[in-house]
C-alpha positions in Angstrom: 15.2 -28.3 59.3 12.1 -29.9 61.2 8.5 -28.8 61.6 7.8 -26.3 64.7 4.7 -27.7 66.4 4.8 -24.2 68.4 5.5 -20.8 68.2 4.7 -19.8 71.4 8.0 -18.9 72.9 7.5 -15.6 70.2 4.7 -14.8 73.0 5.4 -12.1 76.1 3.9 -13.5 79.3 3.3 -10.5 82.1 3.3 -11.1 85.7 0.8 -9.8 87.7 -3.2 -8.5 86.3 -2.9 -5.8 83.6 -4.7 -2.5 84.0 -8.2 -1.6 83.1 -9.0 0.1 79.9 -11.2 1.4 77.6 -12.5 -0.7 74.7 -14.0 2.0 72.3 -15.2 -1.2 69.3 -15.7 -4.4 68.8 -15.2 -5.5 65.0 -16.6 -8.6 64.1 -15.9 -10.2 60.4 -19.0 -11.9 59.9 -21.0 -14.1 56.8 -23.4 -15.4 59.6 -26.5 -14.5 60.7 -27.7 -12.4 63.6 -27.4 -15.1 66.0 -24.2 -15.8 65.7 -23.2 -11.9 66.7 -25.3 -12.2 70.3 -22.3 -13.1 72.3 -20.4 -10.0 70.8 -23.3 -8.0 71.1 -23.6 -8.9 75.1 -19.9 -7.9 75.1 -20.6 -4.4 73.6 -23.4 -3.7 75.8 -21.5 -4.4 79.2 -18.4 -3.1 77.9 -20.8 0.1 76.9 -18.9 0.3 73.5 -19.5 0.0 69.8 -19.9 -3.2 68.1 -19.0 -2.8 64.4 -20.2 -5.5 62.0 -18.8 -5.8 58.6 -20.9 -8.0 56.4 -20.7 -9.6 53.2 -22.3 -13.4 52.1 -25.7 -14.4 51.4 -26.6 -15.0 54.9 -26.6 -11.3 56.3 -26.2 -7.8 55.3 -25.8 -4.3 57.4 -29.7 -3.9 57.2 -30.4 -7.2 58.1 -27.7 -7.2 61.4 -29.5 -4.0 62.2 -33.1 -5.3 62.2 -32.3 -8.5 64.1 -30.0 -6.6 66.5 -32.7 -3.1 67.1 -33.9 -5.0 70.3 -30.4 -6.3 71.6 -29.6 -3.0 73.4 -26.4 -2.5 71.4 -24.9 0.4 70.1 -24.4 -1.2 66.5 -22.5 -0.2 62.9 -23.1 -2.2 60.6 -22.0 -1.9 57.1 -21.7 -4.5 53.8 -18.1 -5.0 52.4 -17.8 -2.6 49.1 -17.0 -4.3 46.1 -13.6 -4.3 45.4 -12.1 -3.4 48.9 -8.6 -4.5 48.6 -8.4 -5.4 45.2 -5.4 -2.9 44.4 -3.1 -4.3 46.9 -0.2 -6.0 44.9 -0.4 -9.2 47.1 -4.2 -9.6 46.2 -3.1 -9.1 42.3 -0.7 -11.6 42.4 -2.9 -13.7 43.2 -6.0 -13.1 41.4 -7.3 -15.8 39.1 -4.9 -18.4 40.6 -5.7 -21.5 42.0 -3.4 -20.4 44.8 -6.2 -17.8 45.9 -7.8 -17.9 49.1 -11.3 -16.3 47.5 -12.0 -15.0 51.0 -12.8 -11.5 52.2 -12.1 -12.0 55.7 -9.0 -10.0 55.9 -10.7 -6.9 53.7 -13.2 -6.6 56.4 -10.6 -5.8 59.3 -8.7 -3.5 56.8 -12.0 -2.2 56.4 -12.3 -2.2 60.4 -8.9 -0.7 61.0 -9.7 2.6 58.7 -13.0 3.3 60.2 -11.7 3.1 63.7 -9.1 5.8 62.6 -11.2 8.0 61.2 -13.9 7.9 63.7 -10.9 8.0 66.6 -11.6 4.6 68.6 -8.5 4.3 69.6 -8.5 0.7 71.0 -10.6 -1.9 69.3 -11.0 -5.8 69.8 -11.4 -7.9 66.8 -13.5 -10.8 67.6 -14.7 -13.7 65.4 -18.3 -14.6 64.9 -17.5 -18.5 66.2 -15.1 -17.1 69.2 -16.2 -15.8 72.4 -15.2 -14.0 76.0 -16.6 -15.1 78.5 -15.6 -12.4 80.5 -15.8 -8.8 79.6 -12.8 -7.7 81.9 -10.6 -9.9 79.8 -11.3 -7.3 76.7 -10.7 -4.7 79.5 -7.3 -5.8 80.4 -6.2 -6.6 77.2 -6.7 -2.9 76.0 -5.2 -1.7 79.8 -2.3 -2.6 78.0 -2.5 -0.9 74.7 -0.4 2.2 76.5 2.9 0.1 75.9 2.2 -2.2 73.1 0.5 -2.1 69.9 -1.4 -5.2 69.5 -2.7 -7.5 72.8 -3.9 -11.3 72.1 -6.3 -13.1 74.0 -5.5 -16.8 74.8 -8.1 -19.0 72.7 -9.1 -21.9 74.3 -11.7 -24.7 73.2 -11.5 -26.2 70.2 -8.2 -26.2 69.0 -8.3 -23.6 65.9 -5.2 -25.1 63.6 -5.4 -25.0 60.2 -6.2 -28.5 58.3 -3.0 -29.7 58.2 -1.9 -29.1 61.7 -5.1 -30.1 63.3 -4.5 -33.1 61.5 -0.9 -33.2 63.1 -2.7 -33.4 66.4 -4.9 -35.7 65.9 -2.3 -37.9 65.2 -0.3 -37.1 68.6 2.3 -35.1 66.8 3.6 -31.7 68.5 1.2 -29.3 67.8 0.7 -25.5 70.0 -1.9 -23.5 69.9 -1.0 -19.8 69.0 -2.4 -16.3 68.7 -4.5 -14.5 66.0 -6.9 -11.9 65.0 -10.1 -14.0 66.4 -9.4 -12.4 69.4 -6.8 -9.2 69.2 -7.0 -6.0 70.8 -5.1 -3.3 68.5 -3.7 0.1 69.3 -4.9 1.8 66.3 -3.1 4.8 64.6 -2.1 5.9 60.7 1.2 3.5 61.4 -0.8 0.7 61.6 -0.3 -2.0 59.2 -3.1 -4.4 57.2 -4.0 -7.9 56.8 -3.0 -9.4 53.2 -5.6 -11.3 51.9 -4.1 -14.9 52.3 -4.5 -17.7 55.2 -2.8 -16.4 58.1 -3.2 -12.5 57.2 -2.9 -11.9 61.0 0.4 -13.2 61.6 1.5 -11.1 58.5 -0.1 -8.3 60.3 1.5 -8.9 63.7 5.1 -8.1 62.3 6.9 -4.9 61.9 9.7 -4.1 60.0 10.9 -7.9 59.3 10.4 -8.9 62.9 7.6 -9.6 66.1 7.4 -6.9 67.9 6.8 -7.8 71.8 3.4 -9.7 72.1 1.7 -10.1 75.1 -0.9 -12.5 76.0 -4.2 -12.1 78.5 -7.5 -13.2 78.4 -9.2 -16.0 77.8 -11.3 -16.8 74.7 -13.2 -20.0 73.4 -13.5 -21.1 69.6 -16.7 -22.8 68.6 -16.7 -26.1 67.6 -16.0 -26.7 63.6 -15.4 -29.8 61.3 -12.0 -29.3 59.7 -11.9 -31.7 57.7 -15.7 -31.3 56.2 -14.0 -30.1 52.8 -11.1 -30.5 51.3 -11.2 -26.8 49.7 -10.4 -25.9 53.1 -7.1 -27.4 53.4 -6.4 -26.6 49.5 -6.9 -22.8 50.0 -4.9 -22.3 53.5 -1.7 -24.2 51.7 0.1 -21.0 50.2 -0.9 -19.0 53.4 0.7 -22.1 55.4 3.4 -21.9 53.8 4.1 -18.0 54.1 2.8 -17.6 57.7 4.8 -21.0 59.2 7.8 -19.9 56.8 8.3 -16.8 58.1 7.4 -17.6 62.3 9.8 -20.7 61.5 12.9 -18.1 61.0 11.6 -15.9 64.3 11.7 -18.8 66.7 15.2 -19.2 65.1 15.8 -15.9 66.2 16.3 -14.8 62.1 14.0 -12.2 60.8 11.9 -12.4 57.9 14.4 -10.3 55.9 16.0 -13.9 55.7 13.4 -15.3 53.7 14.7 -15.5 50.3 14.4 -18.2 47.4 17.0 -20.4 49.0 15.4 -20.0 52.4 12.2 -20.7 50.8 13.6 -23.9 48.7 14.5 -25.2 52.0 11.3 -24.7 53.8 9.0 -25.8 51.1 10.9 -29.6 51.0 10.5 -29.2 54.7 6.6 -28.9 54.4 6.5 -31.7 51.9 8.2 -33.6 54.5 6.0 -32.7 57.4 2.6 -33.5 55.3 4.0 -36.8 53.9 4.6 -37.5 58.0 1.1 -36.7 58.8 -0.3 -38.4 55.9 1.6 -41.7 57.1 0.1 -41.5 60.5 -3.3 -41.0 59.3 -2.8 -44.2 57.3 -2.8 -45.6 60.6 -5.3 -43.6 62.3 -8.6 -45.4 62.9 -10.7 -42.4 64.7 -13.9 -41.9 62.4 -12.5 -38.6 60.6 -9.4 -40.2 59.3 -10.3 -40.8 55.9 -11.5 -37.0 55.7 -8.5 -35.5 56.9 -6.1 -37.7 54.6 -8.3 -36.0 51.2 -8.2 -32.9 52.8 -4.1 -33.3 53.3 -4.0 -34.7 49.7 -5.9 -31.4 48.7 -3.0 -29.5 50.5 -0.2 -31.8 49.2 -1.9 -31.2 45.3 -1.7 -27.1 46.1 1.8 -27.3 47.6 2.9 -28.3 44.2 1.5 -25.4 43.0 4.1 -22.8 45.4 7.6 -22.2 44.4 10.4 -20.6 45.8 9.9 -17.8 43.7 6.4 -16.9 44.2 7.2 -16.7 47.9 9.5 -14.2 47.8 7.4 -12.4 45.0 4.8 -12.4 47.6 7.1 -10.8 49.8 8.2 -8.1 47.6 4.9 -7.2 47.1 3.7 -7.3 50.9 6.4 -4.5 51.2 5.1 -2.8 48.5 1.2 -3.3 50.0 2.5 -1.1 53.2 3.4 1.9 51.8 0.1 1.8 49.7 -2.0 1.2 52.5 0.0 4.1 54.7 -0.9 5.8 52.0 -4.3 5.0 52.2 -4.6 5.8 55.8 -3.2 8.6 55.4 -5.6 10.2 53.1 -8.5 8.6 55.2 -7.4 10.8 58.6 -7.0 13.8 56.2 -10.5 13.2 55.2 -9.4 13.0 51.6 -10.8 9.7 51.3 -13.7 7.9 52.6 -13.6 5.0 55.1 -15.3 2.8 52.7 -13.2 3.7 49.8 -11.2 0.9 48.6 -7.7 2.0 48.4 -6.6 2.8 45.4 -3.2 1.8 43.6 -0.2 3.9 43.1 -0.2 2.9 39.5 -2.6 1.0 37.4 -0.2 -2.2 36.2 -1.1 -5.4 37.0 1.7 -7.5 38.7 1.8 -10.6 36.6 2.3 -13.6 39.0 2.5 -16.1 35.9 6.0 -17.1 35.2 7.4 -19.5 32.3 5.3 -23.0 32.2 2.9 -22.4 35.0 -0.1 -22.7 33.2 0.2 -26.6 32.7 1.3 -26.9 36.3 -2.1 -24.7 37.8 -4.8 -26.7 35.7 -4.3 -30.1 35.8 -7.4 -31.5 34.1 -5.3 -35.2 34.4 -5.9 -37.5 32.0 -7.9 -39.9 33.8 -11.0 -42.5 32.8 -9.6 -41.8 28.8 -12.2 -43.9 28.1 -15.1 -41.3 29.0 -13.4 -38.8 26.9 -15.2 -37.0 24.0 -13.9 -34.3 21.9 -16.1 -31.9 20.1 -16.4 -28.0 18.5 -18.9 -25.5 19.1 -19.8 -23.4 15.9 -16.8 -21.3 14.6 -14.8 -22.9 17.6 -11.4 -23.1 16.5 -9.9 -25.2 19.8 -12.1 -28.5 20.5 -13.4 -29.1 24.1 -13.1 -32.9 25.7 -15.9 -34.5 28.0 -14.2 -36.1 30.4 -14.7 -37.7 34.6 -13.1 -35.1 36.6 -10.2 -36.4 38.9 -9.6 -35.2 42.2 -6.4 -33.3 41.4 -8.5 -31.4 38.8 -10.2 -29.4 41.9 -8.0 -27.2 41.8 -8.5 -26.4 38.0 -12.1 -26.7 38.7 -12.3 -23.8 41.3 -10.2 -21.3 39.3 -12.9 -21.4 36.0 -15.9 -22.1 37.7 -16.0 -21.4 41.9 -17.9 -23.3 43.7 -15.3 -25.0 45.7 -17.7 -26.7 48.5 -19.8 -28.2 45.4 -16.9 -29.7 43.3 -15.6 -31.3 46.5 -18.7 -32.9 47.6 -19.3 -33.9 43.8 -15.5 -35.4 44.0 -15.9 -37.1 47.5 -19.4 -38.5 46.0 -17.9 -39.6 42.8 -15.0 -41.2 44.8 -17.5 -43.4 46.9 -19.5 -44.5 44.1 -22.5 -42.7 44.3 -22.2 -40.6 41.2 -19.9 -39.4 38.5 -19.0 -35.8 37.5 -18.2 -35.0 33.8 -16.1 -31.9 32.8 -15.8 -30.3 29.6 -12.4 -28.6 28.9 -11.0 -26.7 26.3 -7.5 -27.1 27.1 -6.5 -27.0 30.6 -9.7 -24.6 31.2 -12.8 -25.9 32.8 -15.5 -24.4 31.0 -18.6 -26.9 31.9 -19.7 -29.6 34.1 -22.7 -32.1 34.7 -23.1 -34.4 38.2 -24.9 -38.0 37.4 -26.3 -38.7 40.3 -26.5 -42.8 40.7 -27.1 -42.9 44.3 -30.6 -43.7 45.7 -33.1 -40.5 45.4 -33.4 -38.3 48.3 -37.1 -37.8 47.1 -39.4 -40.4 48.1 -41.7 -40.4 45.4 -38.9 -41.4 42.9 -37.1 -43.8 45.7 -40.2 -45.8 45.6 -41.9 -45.4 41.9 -38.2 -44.9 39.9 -35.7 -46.9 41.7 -32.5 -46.9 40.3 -33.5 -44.6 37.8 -30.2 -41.9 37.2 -30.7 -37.9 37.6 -29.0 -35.8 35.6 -27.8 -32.6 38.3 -26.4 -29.4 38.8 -25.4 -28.8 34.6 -23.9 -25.7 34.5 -21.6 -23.8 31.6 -19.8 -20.8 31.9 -21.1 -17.6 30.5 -18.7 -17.2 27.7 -19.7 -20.8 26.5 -23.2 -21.0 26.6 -24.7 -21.3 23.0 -22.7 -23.1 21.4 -23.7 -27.0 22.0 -21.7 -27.5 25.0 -24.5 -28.0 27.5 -25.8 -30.5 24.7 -22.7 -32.3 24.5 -22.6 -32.6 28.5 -25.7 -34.1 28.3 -24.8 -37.0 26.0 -21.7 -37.9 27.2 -23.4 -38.7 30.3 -26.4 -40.6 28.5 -23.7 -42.1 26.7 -22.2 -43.5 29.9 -25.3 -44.4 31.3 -26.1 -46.5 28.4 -22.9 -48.2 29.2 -24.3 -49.2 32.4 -27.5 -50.7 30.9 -29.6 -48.1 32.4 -32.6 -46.9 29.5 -33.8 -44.2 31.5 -32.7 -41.1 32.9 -34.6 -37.7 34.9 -34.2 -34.2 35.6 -36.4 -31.7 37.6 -37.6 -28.3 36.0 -39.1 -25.5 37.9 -42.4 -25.2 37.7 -42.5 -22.0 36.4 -39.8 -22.5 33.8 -42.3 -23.6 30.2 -39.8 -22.5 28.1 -37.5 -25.3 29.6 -39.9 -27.8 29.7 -40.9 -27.2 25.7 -37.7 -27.8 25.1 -37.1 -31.0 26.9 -40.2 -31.6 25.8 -39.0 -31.3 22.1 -35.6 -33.5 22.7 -36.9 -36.6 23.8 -38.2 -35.8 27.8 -41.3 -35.9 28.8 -43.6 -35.4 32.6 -43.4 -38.1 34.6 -46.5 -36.9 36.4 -48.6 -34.1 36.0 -48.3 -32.7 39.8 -44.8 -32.3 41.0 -43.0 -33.7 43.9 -41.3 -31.6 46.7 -37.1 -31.0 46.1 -34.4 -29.9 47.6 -31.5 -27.6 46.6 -28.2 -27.7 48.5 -26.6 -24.3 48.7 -22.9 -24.0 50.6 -21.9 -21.2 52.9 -18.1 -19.7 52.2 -17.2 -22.1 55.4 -18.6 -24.7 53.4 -21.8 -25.4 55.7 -24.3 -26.8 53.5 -28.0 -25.1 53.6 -30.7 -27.0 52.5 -33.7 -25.2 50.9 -37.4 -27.2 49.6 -39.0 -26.4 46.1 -41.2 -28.4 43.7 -40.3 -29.4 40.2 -41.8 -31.6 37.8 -39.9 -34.8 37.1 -39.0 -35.1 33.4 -38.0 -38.7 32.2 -36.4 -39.8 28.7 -35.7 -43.2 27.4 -31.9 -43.1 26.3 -30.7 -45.9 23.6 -27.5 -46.8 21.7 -29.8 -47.1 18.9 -32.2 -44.5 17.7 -35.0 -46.8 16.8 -35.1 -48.0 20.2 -35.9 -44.2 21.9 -37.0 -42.4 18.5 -35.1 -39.3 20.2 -31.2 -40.1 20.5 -28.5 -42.2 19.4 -24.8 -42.4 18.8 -22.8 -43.1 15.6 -21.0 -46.2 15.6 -17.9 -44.8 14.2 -16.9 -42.4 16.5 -18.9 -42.2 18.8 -20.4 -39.1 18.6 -23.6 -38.3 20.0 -26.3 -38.0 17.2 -30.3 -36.8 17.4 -33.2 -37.2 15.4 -35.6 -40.7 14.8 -35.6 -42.7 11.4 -37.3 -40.1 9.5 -35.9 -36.7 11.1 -32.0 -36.8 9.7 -30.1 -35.9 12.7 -27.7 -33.8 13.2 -24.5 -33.2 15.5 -25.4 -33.1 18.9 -23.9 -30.0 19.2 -26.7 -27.9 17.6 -30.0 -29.0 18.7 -30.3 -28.8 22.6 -28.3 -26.2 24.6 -30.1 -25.5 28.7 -28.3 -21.8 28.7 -31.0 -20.9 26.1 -33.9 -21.1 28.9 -34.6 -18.3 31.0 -32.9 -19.6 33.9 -30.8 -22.2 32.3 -30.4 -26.1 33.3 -28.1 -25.6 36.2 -31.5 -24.5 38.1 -33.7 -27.5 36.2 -32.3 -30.1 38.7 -34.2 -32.4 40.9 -31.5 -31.3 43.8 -28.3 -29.1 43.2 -27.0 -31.9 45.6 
């Protein structure tokens, strides 16, 4: 068995121009602004057809999309993702909680799409991504002129080639890489036989097959992706893998004119050593690779490599078995929708209420890896009445994965990783046992703020501390705290800062109370780094006050904190106060809006 750079023979090329038809929507998937639904707007309006945006993220909403868009000329739908669509669909289940999930709602939205174009009757639609456009309308024309004989039309997508991470990294490195076909551009014939997208990487080549095989495919059109950086996280690459893995599987066995039927746990054995194979390949040949991205791509394949570990032969064909299952359920569904027993927004709903169980025997030390790296940063501690202790430890880059699954954030914990792996910072992690329940960035890398480049160089900021909800309250976000003043110490720095919002006094009387105290009166203009689900970084401007403390191995020194010589465990309190264990006296999640909102820069 060897890699398949290309799949494209699967694809029906027609002589001669197709018909004309009738496109009756456009559905666009969309997290993005207004702007970035233009193109598909100018589309809709020539093609004198719907344009049907389905919206979920910060960035937009159905109201927002239909502001923006009132002046456009368009005759717009918009409507926000309901909570929960596609949570009862036994792939999604199987799933859920794992590191293996994709966390994306991408395919939810076209099931979404495919059940209010039954319902309403549009009988072709084009599903068009926010970052790919058609230059020419006829294209969408054509493509749904041939609807009458098959039930799904692609267009060809040109421009930036649109691989996942792993095989965009293939090309770079002048290995055999085709482009293919997907969902970004698809015309669909759309009826109560229709089938949905899973929600994993490569949902639409899951959706493009029928009964175990491809039906006949054909190609017209052109269509351009947008520009994108690939390789500007490696959560990218880490939550494609399982997806990968599934959708190249099972393409792998149609261009070997199998059907999927022949994908069980010894086909699946096979074609995961293949995969290990092909990214060990890659990763050689970026090892050699001197283009400026290099380094990038070979953390991102390492990310994929680290998740790969995570799929077995028997998950895959567990997937399977519940894909099949997923159909009926969604027939179902579609059913009830054109019988108007069920709404278009209605989630579908399960035929039973069991959870399928994904975990099997052992797992649980194979998802988590918290690694036992930089042992010498470890601290181990108990919150009142806790009964398992917790350990402050550096994270590792194999603990991303780990990292994700208790605490999101997957953009954040790789830039804090990449950061921590060029020196400019360090990230500590509290764990209680292979869970992730806490974590603090120490930023050591110049200050993006001026005022405290120039007036506090050098001076460490304590960022981004943040504990989960069923931990707060119980010294945690105190121990944090001191593990990294402890480490700092160990540096010879003697002073350390944090920002707090200037309407946040209850925060700043009790930093005030633990050793901090203003740096200035007035306070200096901040930034706060917030990632989109493609990981795009958005920066936003605030002002906090600078706190500053004076950190010390020895309390006389600071008055405020010190550390007992025998164990190492942080202690507070000056000569006269006592102390006590650092896990009583200082937690952030008893402010208002908690320390994880106190920093100079969420950077």
């Amino acid at each position: 068995m060897k890699h398949h750079g290309s799949h494209r023979k699967l694809l029906l090329e027609l002589p001669g121009a197709p018909p004309s038809g009738q496109v009756d929507a456009i559905i666009v998937p969309t997290v993005r602004p207004a702007a970035y639904l233009r193109a598909a707007a100018g589309l809709a309006r020539e093609l004198d057809c719907r344009l049907v945006a389905l919206c979920s993220g910060d960035w937009t909403s159905a109201e927002r999309l239909r502001k923006d868009l009132r002046e456009d000329g368009v005759r717009l739908r918009a409507f926000d993702l309901p909570a929960g669509y596609g949570h009862a669909f036994a792939t999604s289940r199987l799933l859920r909680d794992d590191v293996l999930d994709r966390r994306a709602d991408t395919a939810a939205k076209r099931n979404l799409g495919l059940a209010l174009a039954l319902r309403e009757e549009w009988r072709n639609v084009v599903f068009l991504d926010d970052d790919i456009e058609v230059a020419d309308p006829d294209d969408l024309r054509r493509a749904t002129g041939l609807l009458d004989r098959f039930e799904r039309v692609a267009l060809d997508v040109g421009g930036f080639p649109d691989h996942s991470v792993v095989c965009h990294a293939s090309l770079m490195t002048e290995g055999e890489q085709d482009r293919f076909v997907g969902a970004g551009a698809l015309a669909v014939r759309v009826s109560e036989n229709t089938p949905f997208f899973p929600s994993v990487y490569n949902e639409d080549w899951l959706f493009l097959l029928r009964d175990g095989e491809l039906p006949e495919l054909p190609v017209t059109g052109r269509a351009a992706q947008h520009e994108y950086d690939p390789y500007r996280s490696p959560v990218r690459a880490m939550t494609e893998e399982f997806g990968e893995v599934l959708g190249e599987g099972l393409y792998w066995l149609l261009d070997e004119e199998r059907t999927v039927k022949g994908a069980g746990t010894r086909f699946w054995r096979a074609y995961l050593d293949l995969r290990k194979r092909f990214i060990d390949d890659v990763l050689a040949r970026l090892g050699r690779a001197t283009w400026e991205a290099a380094p990038r791509a070979k953390s991102s394949l390492e990310a994929a490599r680290a998740q790969l570990s995570r799929v077995d032969a028997d998950l895959c064909t567990a997937y399977l078995d519940a894909w099949a299952e997923d159909r009926d359920l969604w027939r179902d569904h579609l059913d009830a929708v054109l019988a108007r027993k069920v709404e278009p927004l209605t989630p579908p709903r399960p035929r039973d209420q069991v959870p399928v169980s994904p975990r099997r025997p052992g797992q649980e030390a194979r998802w988590a890896g918290s690694g036992d790296s930089s042992k010498e940063f470890v601290s181990e501690i108990r919150g009142p009445g806790e009964t398992d202790s917790v350990k402050i430890k550096r994270a590792a880059d194999e603990d991303l994965p780990a990292l994700v699954k208790a605490l999101g954030q997957p953009h954040y914990f790789a830039h804090a990783l990449t950061r921590q792996r060029e020196g400019h910072g360090f990230l500590l992690v509290a764990w209680q046992g292979l869970t992730a329940i806490g974590h603090i960035y120490v930023w050591l890398a110049e200050a993006e703020e001026e005022e405290l480049r120039k007036e506090l160089p050098g001076v460490p900021l304590l960022t981004h501390l943040e504990l989960h909800p069923a931990h707060r309250r119980r010294g945690f976000g105190t121990a944090l705290v001191h593990r990294a003043e402890q480490e700092l110490i160990g540096r010879g720095h003697d002073h350390v800062v944090l920002g707090v919002g200037m309407d946040n006094h209850a925060a700043m009387a009790l930093y005030t109370r633990h050793g901090f105290q203003k740096w200035k009166e007035s306070p200096i203009e901040t930034s706060d780094t917030v990632y989109e689900d493609d990981g795009t970084e958005v920066r936003n401007r605030d002002k906090c006050l600078i706190l500053i403390k004076p950190i010390s191995a020895h309390p006389s020194e600071s008055g405020r904190v010190g550390y007992a010589a025998e164990s190492g465990s942080p202690r507070v309190g000056g000569p006269d106060e006592g102390g006590c264990t650092a896990a009583s006296w200082w937690n952030p999640s008893e402010t208002p809006s908690g320390a994880q909102r106190d920093d100079p820069a969420r950077r």
